[in-house]
N, C-alpha and C positions, 0 to 999 in steps of 0.2 A: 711480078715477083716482089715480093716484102724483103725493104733491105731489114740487116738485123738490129737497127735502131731501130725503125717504127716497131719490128715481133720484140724486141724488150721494151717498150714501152706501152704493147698492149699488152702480155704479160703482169707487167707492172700494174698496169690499170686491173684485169682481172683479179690479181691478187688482193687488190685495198677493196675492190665491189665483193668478194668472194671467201674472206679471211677467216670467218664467224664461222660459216657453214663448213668450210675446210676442215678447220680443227674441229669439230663436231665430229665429222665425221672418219675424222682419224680416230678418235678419242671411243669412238664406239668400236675401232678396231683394237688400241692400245691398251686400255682403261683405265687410262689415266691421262691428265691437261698436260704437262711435263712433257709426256713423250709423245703426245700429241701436237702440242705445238713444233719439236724439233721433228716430227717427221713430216710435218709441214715444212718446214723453211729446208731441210733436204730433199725434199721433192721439188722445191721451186730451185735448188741450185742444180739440182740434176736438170731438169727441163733448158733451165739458161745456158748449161751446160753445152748440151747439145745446140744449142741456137746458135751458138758463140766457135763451136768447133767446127761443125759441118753445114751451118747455116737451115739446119730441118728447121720446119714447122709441124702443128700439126694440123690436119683437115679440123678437127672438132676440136678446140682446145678445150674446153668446158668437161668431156669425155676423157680425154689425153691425162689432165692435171687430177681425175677425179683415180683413174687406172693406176700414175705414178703413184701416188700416194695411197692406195693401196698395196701395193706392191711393195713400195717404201715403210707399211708400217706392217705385213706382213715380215720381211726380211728385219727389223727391227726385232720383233716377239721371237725368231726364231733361235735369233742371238741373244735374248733374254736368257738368265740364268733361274730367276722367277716365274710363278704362273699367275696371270692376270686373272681379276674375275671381272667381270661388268654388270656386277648385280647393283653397283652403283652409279651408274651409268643413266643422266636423267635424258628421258625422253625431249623435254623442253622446259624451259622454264615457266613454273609456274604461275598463273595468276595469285600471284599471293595476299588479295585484297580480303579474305578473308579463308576461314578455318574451313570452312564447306569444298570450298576449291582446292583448298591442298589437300583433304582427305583424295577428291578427287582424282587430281593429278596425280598422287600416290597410288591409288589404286591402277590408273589406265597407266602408269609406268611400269607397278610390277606385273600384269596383263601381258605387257609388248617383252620386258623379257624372259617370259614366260617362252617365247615361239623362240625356236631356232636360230641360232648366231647369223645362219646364213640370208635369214627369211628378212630378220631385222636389221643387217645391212640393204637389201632392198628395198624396205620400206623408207629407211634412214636416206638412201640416194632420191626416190623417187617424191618424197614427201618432202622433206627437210628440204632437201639439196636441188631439187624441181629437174632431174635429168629424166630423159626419157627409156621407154623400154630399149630402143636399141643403144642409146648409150650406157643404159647398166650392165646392157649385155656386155658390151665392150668395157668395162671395169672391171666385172667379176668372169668375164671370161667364158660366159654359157649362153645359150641364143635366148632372143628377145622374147621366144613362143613359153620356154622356161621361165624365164623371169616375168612375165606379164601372169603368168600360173600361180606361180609361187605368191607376189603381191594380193592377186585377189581371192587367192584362198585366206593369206594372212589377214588380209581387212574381213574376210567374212567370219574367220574366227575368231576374231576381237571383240564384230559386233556381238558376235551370239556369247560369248563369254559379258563381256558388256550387260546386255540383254538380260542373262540369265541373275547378273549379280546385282543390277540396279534396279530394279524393276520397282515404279513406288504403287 
């Protein structure tokens, strides 16, 4: 059994190796950095929370922190009195070493939000965030047979839009 100094201190450790792609991936929920970042650090006081109250862990922490914070930026939006859009919402940062590459990268951005909010959360978890099919399952709350569907229908419709738009 993990006392609850060492589960805050790997915690802690997850949090500084895992910071970047967190708020990423809130930010593709919230759509915007602001409220992405604060529904990061209330998802980690919620999580510590419970460490500190009832001494839980979780089997998957990796899965656990990826679900609270959905959940945390969910229930944020719904308490918004505003509606978010994420059409500015970058896929990743671009290689910006030249003009060629940012057309690029503009292009395979507005591509990806092109598909479905729900499609580009699993790509965002699976890609970005490197979780697996049964831990998306366990984020977004729907079996692993679903979300492994959904993914590679989305990568196939990428390439062929891809495909059909760059072709030299």
């Amino acid at each position: 059994m993990r006392t609850k100094h060492f589960k805050i201190l790997e915690i802690r450790d997850f949090y500084k190796k895992n910071k970047q792609k967190l708020v990423v991936y809130a930010r593709s929920i919230t759509g915007n950095m602001a409220d992405a970042e604060d529904v990061v650090q209330t998802a980690f006081e919620k999580i510590l929370d419970k460490i500190q109250s009832n001494g839980f862990f979780p089997n998957d922490l990796k899965a656990f922190t990826f679900r609270t914070i959905h959940n945390t930026a969910i229930d944020r939006l719904r308490n918004r009195k505003d509606v978010v859009s994420l059409d500015h919402f970058p896929l990743a940062n671009p290689a910006a070493d030249n003009a060629e590459n940012l057309v690029l990268y503009r292009d395979l951005n507005n591509e990806f939000l092109r598909l479905d909010q729900k499609v580009r959360e699993i790509l965002m978890l699976k890609i970005y965030a490197g979780l697996s099919f049964r831990e998306i399952s366990e984020v977004i709350n729907v079996s692993a047979f679903t979300v492994a569907t959904r993914y590679y229908r989305a990568v196939r419709e990428l390439k062929k839009t891809w495909s059909q738009n760059h072709e030299n």
